[in-house]
C-alpha positions as CSV (number, residue, x, y, z in Angstrom):
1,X,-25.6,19.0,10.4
2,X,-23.2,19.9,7.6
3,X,-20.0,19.9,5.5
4,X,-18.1,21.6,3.3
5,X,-14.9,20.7,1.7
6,X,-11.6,21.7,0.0
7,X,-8.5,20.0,-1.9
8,X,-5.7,20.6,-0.5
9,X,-2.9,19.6,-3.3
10,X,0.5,17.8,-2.1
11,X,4.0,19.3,-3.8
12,X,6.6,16.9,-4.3
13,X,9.3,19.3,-4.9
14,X,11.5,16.6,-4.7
15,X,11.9,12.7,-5.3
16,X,10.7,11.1,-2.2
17,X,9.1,14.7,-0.4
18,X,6.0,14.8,0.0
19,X,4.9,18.2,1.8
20,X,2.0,20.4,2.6
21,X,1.4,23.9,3.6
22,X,0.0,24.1,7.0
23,X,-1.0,28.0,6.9
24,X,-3.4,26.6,4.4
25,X,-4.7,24.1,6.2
26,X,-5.7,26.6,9.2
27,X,-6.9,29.4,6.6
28,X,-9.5,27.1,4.8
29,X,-10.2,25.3,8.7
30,X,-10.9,28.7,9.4
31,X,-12.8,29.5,6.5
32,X,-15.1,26.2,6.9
33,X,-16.2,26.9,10.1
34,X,-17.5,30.9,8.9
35,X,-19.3,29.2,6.3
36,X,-20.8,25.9,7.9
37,X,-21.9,28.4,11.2
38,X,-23.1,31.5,8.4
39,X,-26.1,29.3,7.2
40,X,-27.5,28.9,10.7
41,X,-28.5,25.4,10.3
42,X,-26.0,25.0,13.4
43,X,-26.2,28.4,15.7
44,X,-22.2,29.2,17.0
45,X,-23.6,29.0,20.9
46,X,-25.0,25.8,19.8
47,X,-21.6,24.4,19.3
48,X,-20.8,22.1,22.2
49,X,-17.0,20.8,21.7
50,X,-14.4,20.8,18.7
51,X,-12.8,17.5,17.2
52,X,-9.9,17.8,14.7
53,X,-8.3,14.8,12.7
54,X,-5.3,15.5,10.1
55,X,-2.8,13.3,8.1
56,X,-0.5,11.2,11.1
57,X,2.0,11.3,11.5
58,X,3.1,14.9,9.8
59,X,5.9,17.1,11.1
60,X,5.4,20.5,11.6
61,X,7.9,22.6,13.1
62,X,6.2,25.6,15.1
63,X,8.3,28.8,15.9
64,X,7.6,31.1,19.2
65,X,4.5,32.5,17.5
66,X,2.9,28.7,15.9
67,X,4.2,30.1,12.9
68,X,5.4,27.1,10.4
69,X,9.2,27.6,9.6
70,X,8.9,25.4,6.8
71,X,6.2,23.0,4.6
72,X,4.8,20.2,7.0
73,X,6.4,16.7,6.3
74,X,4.1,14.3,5.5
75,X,3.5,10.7,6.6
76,X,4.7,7.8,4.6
77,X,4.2,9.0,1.4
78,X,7.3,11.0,2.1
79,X,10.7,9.0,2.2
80,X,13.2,11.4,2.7
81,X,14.5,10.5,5.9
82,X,16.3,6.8,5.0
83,X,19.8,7.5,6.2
84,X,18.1,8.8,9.3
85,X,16.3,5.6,9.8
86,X,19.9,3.5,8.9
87,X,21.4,5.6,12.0
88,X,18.5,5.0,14.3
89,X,18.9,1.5,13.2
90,X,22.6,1.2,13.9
91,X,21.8,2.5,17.5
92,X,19.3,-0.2,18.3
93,X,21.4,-2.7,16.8
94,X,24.4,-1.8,19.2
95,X,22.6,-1.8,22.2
96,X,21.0,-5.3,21.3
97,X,17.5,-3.1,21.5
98,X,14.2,-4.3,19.5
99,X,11.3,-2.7,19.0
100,X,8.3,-1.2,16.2
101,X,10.3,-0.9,13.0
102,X,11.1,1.9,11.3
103,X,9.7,2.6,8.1
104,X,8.7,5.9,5.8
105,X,5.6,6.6,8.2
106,X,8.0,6.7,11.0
107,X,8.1,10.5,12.3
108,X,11.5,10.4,14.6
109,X,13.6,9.9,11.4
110,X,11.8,12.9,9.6
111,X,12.7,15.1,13.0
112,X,16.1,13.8,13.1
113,X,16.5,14.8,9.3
114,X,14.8,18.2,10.1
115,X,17.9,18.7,12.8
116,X,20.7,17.4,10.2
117,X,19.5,18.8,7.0
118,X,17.9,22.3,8.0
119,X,19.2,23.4,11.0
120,X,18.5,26.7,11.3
121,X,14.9,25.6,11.0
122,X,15.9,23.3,13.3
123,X,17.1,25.5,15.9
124,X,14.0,28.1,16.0
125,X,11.5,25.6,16.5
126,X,9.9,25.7,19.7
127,X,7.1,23.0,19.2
128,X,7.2,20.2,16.9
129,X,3.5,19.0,16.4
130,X,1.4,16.7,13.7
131,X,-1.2,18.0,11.5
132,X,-4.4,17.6,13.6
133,X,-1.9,18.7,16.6
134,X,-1.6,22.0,14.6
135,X,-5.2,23.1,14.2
136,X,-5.8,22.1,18.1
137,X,-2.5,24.5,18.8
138,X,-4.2,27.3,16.7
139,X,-7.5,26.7,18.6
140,X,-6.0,26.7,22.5
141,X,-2.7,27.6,22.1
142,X,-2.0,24.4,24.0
143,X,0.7,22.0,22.3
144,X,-0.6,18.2,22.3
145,X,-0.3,14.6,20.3
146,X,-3.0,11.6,21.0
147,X,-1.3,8.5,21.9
148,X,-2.1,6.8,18.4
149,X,-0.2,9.3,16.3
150,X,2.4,9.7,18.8
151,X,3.4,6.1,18.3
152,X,4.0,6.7,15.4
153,X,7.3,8.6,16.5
154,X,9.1,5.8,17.9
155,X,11.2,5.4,19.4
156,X,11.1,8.9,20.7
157,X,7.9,7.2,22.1
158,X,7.3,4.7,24.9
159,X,4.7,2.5,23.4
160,X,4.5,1.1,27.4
161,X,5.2,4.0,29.8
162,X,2.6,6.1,27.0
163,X,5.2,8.7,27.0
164,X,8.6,10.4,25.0
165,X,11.6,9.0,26.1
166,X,14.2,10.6,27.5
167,X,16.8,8.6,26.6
168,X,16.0,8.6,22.7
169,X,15.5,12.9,23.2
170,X,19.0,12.8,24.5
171,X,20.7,9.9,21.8
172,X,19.4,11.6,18.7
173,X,19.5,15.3,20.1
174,X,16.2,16.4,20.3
175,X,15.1,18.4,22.9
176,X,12.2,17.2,24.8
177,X,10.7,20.3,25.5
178,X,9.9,20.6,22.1
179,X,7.6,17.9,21.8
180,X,4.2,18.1,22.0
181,X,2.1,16.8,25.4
182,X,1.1,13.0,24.8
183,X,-2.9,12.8,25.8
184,X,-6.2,10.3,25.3
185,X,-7.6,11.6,21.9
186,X,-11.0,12.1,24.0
187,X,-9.1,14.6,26.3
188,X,-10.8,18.4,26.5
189,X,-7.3,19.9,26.2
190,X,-8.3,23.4,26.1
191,X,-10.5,26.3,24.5
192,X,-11.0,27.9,21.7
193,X,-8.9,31.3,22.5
194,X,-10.5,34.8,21.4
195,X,-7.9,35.0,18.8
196,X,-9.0,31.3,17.0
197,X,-12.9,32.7,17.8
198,X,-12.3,35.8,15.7
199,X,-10.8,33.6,12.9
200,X,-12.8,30.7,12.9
201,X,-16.4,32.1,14.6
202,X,-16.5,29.5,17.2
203,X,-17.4,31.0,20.1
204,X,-14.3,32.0,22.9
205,X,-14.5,29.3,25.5
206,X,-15.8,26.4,23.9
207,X,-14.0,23.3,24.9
208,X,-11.3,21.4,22.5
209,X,-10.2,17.6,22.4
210,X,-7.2,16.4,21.1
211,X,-8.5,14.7,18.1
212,X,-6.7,12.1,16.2
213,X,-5.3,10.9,13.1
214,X,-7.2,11.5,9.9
215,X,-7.5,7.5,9.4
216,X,-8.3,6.8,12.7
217,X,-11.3,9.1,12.8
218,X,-12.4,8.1,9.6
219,X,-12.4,4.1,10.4
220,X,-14.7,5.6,14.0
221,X,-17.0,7.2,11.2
222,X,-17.1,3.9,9.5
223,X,-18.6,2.0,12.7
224,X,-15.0,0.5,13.9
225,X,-15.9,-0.3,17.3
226,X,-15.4,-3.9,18.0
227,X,-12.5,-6.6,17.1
228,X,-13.3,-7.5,13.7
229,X,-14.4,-4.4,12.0
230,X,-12.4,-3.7,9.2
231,X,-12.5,-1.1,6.6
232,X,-11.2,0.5,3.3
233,X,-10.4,3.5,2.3
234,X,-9.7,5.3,-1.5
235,X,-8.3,8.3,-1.1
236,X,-4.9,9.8,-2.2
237,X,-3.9,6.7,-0.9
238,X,-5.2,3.1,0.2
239,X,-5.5,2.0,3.4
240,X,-7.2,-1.1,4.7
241,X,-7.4,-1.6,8.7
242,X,-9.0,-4.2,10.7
243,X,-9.2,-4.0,14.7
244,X,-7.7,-6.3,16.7
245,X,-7.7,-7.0,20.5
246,X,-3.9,-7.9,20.7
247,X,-0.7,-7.9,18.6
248,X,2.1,-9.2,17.4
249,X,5.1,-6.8,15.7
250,X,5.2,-7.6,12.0
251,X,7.4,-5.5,10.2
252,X,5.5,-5.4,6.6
253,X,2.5,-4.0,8.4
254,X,1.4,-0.8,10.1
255,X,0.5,-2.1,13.3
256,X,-0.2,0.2,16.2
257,X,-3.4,1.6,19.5
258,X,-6.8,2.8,18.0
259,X,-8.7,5.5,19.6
260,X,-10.7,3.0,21.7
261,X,-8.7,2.0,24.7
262,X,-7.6,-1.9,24.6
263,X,-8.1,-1.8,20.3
264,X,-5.2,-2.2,18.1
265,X,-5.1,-1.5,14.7
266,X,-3.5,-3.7,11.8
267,X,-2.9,-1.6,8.5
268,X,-2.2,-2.3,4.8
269,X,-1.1,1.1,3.3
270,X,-0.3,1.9,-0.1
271,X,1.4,5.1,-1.5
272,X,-0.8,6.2,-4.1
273,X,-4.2,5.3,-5.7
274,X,-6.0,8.2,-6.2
275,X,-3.2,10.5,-6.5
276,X,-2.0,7.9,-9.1
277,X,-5.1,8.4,-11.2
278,X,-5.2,11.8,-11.0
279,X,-1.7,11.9,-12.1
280,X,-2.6,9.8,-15.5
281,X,-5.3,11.9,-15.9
282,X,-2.8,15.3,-16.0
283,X,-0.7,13.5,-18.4
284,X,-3.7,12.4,-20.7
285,X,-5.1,16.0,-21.9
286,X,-5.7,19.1,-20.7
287,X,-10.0,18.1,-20.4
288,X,-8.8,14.9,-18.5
289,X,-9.7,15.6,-14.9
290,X,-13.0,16.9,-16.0
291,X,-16.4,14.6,-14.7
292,X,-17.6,14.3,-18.1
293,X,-13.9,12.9,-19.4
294,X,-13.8,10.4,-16.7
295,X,-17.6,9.5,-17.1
296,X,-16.5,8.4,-20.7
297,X,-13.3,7.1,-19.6
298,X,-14.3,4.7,-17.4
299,X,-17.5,3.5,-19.5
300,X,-14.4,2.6,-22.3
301,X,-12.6,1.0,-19.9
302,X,-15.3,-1.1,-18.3
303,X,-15.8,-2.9,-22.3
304,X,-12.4,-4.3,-21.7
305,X,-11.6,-7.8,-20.3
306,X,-9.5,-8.1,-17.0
307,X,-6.1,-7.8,-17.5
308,X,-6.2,-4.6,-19.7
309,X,-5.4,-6.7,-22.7
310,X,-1.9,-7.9,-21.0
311,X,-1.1,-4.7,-19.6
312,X,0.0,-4.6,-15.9
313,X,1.2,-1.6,-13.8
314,X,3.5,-1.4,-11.1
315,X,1.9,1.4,-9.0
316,X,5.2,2.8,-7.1
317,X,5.3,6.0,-8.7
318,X,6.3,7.8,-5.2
319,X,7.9,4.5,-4.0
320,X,5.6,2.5,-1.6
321,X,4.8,1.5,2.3
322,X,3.6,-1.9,3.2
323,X,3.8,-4.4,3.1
324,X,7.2,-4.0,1.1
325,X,8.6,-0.5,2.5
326,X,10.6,0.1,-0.8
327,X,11.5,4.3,-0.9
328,X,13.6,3.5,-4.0
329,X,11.4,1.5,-6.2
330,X,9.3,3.0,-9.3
331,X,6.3,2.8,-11.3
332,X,6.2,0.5,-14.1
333,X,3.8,0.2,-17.0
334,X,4.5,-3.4,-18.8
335,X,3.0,-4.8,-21.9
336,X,2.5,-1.9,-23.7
337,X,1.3,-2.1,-27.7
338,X,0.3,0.0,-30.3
339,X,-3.6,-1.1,-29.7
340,X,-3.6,-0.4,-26.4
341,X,-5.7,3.1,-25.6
342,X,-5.9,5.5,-23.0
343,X,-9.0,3.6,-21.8
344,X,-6.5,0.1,-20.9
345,X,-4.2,2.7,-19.6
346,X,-6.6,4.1,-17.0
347,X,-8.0,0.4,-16.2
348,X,-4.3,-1.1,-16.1
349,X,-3.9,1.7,-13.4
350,X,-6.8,0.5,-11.7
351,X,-6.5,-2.7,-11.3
352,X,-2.8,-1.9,-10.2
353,X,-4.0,-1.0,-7.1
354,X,-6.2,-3.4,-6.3
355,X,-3.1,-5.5,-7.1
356,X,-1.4,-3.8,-4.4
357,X,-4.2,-4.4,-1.9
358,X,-4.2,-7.9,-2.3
359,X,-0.5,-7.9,-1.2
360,X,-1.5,-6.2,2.2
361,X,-4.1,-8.7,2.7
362,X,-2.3,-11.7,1.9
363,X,0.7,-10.4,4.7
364,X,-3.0,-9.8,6.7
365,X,-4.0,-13.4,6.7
366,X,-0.4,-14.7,7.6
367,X,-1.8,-12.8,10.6
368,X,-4.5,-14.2,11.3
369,X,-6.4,-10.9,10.4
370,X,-7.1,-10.6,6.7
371,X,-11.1,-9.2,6.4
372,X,-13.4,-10.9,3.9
373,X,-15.9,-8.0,4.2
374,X,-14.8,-3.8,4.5
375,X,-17.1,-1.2,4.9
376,X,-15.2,1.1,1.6
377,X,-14.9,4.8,1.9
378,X,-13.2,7.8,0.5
379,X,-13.7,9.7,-3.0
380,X,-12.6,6.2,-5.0
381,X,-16.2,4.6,-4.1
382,X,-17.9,7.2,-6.6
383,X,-16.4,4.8,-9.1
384,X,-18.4,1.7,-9.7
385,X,-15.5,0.3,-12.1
386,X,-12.9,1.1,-9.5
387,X,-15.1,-0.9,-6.5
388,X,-15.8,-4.0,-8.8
389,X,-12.0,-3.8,-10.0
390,X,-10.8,-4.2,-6.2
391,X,-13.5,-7.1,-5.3
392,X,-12.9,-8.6,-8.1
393,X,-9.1,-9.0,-7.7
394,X,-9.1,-9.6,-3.7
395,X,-12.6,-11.1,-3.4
396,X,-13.5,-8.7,-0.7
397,X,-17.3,-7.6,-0.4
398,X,-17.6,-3.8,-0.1
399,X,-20.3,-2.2,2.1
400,X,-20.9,1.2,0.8
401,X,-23.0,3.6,3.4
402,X,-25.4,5.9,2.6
403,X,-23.6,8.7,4.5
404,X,-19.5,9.1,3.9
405,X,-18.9,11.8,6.3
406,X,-15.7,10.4,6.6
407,X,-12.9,11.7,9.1
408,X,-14.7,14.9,10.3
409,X,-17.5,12.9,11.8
410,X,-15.4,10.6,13.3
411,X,-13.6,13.4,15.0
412,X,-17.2,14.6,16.0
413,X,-17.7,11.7,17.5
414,X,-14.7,11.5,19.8
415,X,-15.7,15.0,20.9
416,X,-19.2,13.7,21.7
417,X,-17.7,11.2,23.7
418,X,-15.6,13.4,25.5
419,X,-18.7,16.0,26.2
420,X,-21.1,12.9,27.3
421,X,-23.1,13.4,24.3
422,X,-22.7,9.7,23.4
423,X,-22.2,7.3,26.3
424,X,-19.9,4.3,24.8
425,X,-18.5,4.0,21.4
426,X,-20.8,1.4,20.2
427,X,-23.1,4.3,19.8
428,X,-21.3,5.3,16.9
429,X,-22.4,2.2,14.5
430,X,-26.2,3.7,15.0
431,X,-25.3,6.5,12.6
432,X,-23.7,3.8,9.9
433,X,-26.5,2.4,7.4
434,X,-25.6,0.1,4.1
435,X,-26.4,1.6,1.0
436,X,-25.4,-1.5,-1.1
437,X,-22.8,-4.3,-1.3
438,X,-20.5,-4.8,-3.6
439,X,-19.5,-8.6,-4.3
440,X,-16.8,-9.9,-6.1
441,X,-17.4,-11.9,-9.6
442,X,-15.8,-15.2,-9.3
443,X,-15.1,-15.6,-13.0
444,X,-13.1,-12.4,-13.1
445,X,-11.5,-13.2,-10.1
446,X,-9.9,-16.4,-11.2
447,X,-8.6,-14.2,-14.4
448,X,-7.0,-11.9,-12.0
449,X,-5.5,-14.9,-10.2
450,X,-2.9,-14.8,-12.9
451,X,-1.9,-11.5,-13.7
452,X,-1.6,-10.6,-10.0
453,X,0.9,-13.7,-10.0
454,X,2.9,-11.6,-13.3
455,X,2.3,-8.4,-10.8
456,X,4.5,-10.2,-7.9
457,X,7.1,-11.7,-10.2
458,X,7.6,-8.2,-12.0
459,X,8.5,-6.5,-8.8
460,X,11.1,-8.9,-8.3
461,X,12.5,-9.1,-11.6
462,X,12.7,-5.3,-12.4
463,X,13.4,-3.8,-8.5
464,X,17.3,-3.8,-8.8
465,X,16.9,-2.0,-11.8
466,X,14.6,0.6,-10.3
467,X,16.5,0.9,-8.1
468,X,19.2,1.7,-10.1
469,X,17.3,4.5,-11.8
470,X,16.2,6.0,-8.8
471,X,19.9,7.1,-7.9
């Protein structure tokens, strides 16, 4: 086996968008799969099936051609779409309807903006897919969604039937034969066409699954087969899941099927973590997001006590998802004093997310759910302060594995499943092996005990006034 991997930056070209360009996504795809087949430790005829997994939900807007008319719309990190969600919500509430609420990571409301804000963009699009649903399109040109991503465009979705509704295509105007076919993410929905083989050097012909959601296929990766498994991921943003084997509609949660068939999912996800660190670091000095610079960064800030000396950081510097699902709130930094350095800056930012966690796992326990034990993954773990930082505050033990393939194996799995190349999912665990355990210190934890209470009360105090500047 192998990897390779690439950075794909997000713009923010405005307050509350959060976009990506999706002609980059399928050049580098392409380009990863030349250079993982060119040094022959996997021969191209070798190559049994392809699994994809991308951000979920995204909205990308596909002309004639699968050309993008316009930068994909990210998931919940991207809160454009709120007087969208008040007129979805105004609908419901006059036809006494109930159902998943809407929230940032809701898709419908970001197509519904799509057709009210742009369009003539609007107009030429002929498919409307998500990421993952993008690269499979460029692979087959075949348009499909797995059920656990199209969920998350309710209510265009029939969480029950397992398919779009025609009466929410007709009540908010979108045409239904725009939207994507709704398929198992284990389905072989096509082949790789002679166009995508010249591109990518996969051979013509070989077989294509639907694939999933970026988190979903990471948590498979992680071992998440049974009720109970839980996991933890740092990446641009946190997200802690645990699997469940029924459900009950919580608002402050994202709640929704897993890839295994009769598995839910119950999520805690932040906005930003690690794209609110790399974000200090820019602001820091030019030679900030260096390795050496952050070796010596967080060496500094591991000398100083919990707390940051009385600093405390509200992390909503692009707003935030659960549990509180504010689009107009905004970072904070409080305590600030002339002895304070860069070094309580960067572990004030730290523990600011962990703060955040332990929000999500406290709405977790009210139900009945919250994980004492994740496996952690995501490029976060290379930090030992970060991983002591977040048991220490929450008191969750952290299983690091030796392997963090993360996402792209768990698509690989799915399409091993879907080949007969693994039998049942509980397979998967075999591949997952502990390479140490982080425990939380109990002495640091009660310390944290009372900033994290400051960390709730300063939400409350200061959130009409963000609000306020946030206009």
């Amino acid at each position: 086996m192998g990897s390779e991997a690439v950075t794909h930056e997000v713009s923010f070209p405005r307050p509350g968008w959060a976009e990506q360009d999706p002609e980059a996504w399928w050049e580098e795809f392409s380009r990863i799969c030349r250079v993982l087949l060119s040094r022959g430790d996997v021969r191209p005829e070798e190559v049994k099936a392809i699994g994809c997994s991308g951000m979920m939900p995204t909205v990308v807007a596909l002309d004639a051609s699968s050309t993008p008319l316009r930068p994909a719309i990210l998931y919940g990190i991207d809160s454009r779409a709120a007087d969208e969600i008040r007129i979805i919500q105004q609908i419901q509430a006059s036809s006494g309807e109930t159902g998943r609420a809407l929230t940032s990571q809701s898709a419908a409301p970001k197509v519904l903006w799509l057709k009210r804000n742009e369009p003539e963009v609007f107009r030429k699009a002929c498919t409307i897919v998500s990421a993952t649903g993008f690269l499979v399109y460029r692979l087959t040109g075949i348009a499909t969604i797995d059920v656990p991503t199209a969920v998350e465009f309710n209510p265009l979705f029939d969480p029950v039937k397992l398919e779009w509704d025609p009466r929410w295509c007709c009540e908010l105007g979108i045409p239904q034969a725009i939207l994507p076919r709704v398929v198992p993410a284990t389905e072989v929905v096509g082949r790789v066409t002679p166009w995508a083989a010249q591109k990518t050097g996969i051979p013509a012909g070989t077989p294509v699954i639907a694939g999933t959601g970026d988190v979903l296929a990471d948590r498979l990766a992680m071992g998440m087969t049974l009720p109970g498994d839980s996991a933890l991921t740092y990446g641009t943003t946190m997200t802690v899941s645990v699997l469940v084997k029924s459900i009950k509609n919580d608002s402050r949660l994202l709640i929704g099927p897993y890839v295994i068939p009769g598995l839910y999912r119950v999520s805690g996800a932040t906005n930003a973590s690690g794209s609110l660190l790399s974000w200090l670091c820019r602001i820091l000095g030019s030679d900030a997001e260096t390795d050496d610079w952050r070796r010596r960064i967080e060496q500094d800030a591991s000398g100083i006590e919990p707390g940051s000396e009385g600093l405390i950081v509200l992390p909503y510097f692009n707003g935030e998802r659960t549990p509180i699902f504010d689009d107009r709130v905004r970072g904070l930094i409080a305590g600030l004093t002339l002895s304070h350095t860069p070094a309580h800056i960067y572990r004030a930012f730290i523990e600011a997310t962990a703060y955040a966690l332990l929000h999500n796992l406290e709405v977790m326990e009210e139900n009945g759910c919250r994980p004492e034990r994740v496996v952690s993954s995501g490029g976060g773990t290379r930090s030992e302060l970060w991983l002591q930082i977040v048991s220490d505050v929450t008191g969750l033990e952290q299983v690091i594995l030796d392997q963090l393939w993360g996402a792209p194996l768990g698509a690989a799995f799915l399409a091993a499943i879907a080949t007969g190349a693994i039998g049942v999912f509980e397979e998967v665990k075999t591949w997952t092996r502990p390479q140490r355990i982080i425990r939380p210190n109990a002495e640091r934890s009660r310390l944290y005990a009372d900033y994290y209470r400051v960390f709730r009360q300063l939400y409350l105090a200061t959130r009409p006034y963000l609000h306020q500047l946030s206009r």
